[in-house]
C-alpha positions, 0 to 999 in steps of 0.5 A: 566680634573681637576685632569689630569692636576693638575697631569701633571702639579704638577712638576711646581706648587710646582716649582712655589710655590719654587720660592716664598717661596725663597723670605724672605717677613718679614713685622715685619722687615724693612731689608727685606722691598725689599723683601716684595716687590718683593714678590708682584711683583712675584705675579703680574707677575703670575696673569699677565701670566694668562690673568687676566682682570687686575692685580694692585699694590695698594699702601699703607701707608705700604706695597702694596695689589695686586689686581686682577680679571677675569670677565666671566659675570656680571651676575654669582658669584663673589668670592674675594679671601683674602690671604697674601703673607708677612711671620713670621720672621724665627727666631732662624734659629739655630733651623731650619733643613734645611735654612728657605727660601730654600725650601726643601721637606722631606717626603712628605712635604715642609719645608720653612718658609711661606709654609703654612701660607700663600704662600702655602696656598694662592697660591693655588688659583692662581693655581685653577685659571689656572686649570679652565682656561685651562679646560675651566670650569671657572663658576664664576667671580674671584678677588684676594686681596693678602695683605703684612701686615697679620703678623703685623696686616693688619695695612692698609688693613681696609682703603683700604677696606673702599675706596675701596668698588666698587672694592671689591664688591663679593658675598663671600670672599674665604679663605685659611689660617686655617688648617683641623683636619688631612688627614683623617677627613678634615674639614671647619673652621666657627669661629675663635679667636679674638686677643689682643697683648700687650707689657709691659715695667717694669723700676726699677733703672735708669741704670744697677747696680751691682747685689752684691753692689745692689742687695736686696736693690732695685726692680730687674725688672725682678723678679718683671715682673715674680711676675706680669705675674703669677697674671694675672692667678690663678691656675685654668687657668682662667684670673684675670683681671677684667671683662675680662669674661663680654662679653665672649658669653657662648655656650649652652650644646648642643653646647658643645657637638657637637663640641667635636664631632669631632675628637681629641685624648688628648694622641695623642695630647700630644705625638706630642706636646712632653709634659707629661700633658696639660692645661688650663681653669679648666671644658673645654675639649681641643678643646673647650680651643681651639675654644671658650675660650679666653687664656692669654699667654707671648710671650717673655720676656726679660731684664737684661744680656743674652749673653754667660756666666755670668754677675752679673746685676741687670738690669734697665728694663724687658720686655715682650710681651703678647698676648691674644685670644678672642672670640665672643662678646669681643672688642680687645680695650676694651680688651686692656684698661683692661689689661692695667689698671689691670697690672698697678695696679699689679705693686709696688711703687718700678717700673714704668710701661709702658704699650703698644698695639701692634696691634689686631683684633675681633674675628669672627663666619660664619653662617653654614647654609649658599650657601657658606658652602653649597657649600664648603661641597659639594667641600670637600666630592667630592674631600676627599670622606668624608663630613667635620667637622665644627669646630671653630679655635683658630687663629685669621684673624682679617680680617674676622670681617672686611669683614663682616663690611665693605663688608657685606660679609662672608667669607668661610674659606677653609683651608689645613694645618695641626696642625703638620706643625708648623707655625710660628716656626722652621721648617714649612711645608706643605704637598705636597698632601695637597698643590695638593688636596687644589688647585683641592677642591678650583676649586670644590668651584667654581663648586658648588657655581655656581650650588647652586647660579642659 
């Protein structure tokens, strides 16, 4: 019943998903501010139109978090599902093959900004609730909590998780916004990556000066911001600042060994990447670079005369924003005060340096032995055919950590994306079977968590 009407029906669900994908909810730019709204309004009405016990706006300092839930008995499993409707910024849209916010679909695949991380992805729950609906085998209570804020930090999401306990009381938090290793070997995401986001500020003169009347004379900051970026490396890619490593939980042999277990092809890997080498920390393989290694990398960086043809500054600043993953054990604000120290100590007489923290998150590990992955394996072998794989992801959902603070709950990352579906970049995607085959393994979820749950 389950997969006859997801087929039926597979025309609307992907319309549906369309219609969101149309609204351009950037939470990191305030001209799309009435977008981000209006994206947390589609969502009410879908959840309204499903006959939902109550669906509600919740308002925060930011932008709002839809919450949402259907009660079938006290006495059966609670899931809360955890998904974000707010996007990337689509930038450069010169890079894009088709306009970002009007979906188009190539190959199979939907090509939108936001389609897979996360409206694809968390829509998906939506549609599985519909499916176990109509085929009336809805065996677990169900509540969503849909934030606005994902891409710029959650910067609310923790209060209202705090004052919001009772409402938000579950037995597991299901969510859809990791990716599996391809169509042919899906696998459960169990950890995944803090992250530490900075923003430096390099001042030399007091204005813009004349690069042949200046030049030579005073520090250029640009130049001397390049100089201090390539110290916060050595040529082995291991980080430089002191005691970044301190905390950093070391996995045994035996650990080691069974993550690269799963499958990867460096040769693959690079062909789809486009590059002729990879690398990174010196005496790891690429997946654990990946999984359980923190990494230092720019962002962007920017400053002087950028514009069409030439202009000869010597400019009065240069900028950059650097982020940094972490993982288990390290603090992102302990993080944050040693990179700040350190980078002010690279810095000559000759600039001034500001540095800032954008925002940040703590890395997290879901335990594997548990009902929930017990039943999240048992949904992926029903509806893939193949048992997944365990692996651990380099992106970060700061939320996670929250969840299991506050809530004192895990959290089971069923995600369906693909490393090739280029989120955050030009061009993303999400496969249309994926976004079909995610929605009938979710209604799977429900099935055998209530079974294992008796």
């Amino acid at each position: 019943m389950v997969k006859e009407y997801i087929e039926s029906n597979k025309a609307r669900f992907i319309e549906e998903l369309f219609e969101l994908l149309r609204i351009p909810s950037v939470s990191t730019d305030k001209k799309f501010k009435d977008d981000v709204l209006k994206a947390a309004d589609f969502l009410k009405d879908k959840l309204n139109s499903l006959g939902v016990d109550k669906v509600e706006i919740c308002e925060t300092p930011g932008y709002p978090i839809v919450f949402a839930e259907k009660i079938v008995d006290e006495k059966l499993p609670t899931v809360l599902v955890y998904g974000h409707y707010d996007v990337q910024p689509a930038d450069p849209y010169e890079l894009w093959d088709s306009p970002p916010f009007e979906p188009e679909v190539r190959n199979g695949k939907i090509y939108a900004r936001g389609a897979c991380d996360d409206k694809g992805q968390m829509y998906m729950h939506i549609k599985a609730l519909e499916v176990m609906q109509e085929a009336g085998e809805l065996p677990c209570n169900i509540k969503f909590m849909l934030e606005g804020e994902e891409e710029v930090g959650s910067e609310h999401l923790a209060d209202f998780v705090k004052d919001n306990k009772d409402k938000l009381s579950a037995d597991v938090i299901l969510i859809s916004d990791t990716d599996i290793i391809d169509n042919d070997n899906p696998s459960i995401t169990v950890g995944l990556r803090g992250l530490s986001y900075m923003q430096v500020e390099v001042t030399g003169p007091n204005r813009d000066l004349h690069s042949g009347m200046y030049g030579g004379t005073v520090a250029n900051p640009i130049n001397t911001l390049c100089e201090m970026i390539a110290a916060l490396k050595d040529d082995k890619g291991r980080i430089m600042i002191p005691g970044f490593y301190d905390k950093v939980l070391e996995l045994s042999q035996e650990e080691r060994e069974e993550m690269n277990k799963a499958p990867h092809d460096d040769e693959k890997y690079k062909k789809e990447l486009g590059v002729k080498a990879l690398e990174g920390e010196d005496g790891y393989t690429t997946l654990e670079r990946i999984g359980i290694r923190p990494t230092l990398d720019v962002n962007g960086i920017w400053g002087g005369y950028t514009g069409e043809g030439a202009k000869t500054v010597l400019p009065s600043k240069a900028y950059a924003k650097i982020s940094m993953r972490l993982v288990p054990n390290q603090n992102h604000k302990e993080i944050d005060k040693l990179f700040a120290d350190y980078f002010k100590s690279l810095a000559p007489e000759s600039v001034e340096v500001k540095v800032s923290s954008h925002h940040g998150g703590q890395p997290a590990v879901v335990p594997t032995n548990s009902t929930e992955i017990e039943a999240a394996k048992q949904a992926f072998t029903e509806a893939w055919g193949k048992e997944p794989v365990l692996t651990r992801e380099g992106g970060s959902i700061p939320i996670v950590e929250l969840f299991q603070k506050e809530l004192k709950l895990e959290s089971v990352l069923m995600g369906f994306g693909l490393g090739e579906d280029a989120i955050h970049s030009p061009n993303e995607s999400y496969g249309i079977y994926n976004y079909l085959k995610g929605i009938e393994t979710i209604t799977l979820f429900y099935k055998h968590y209530a079974a294992l749950k008796k």
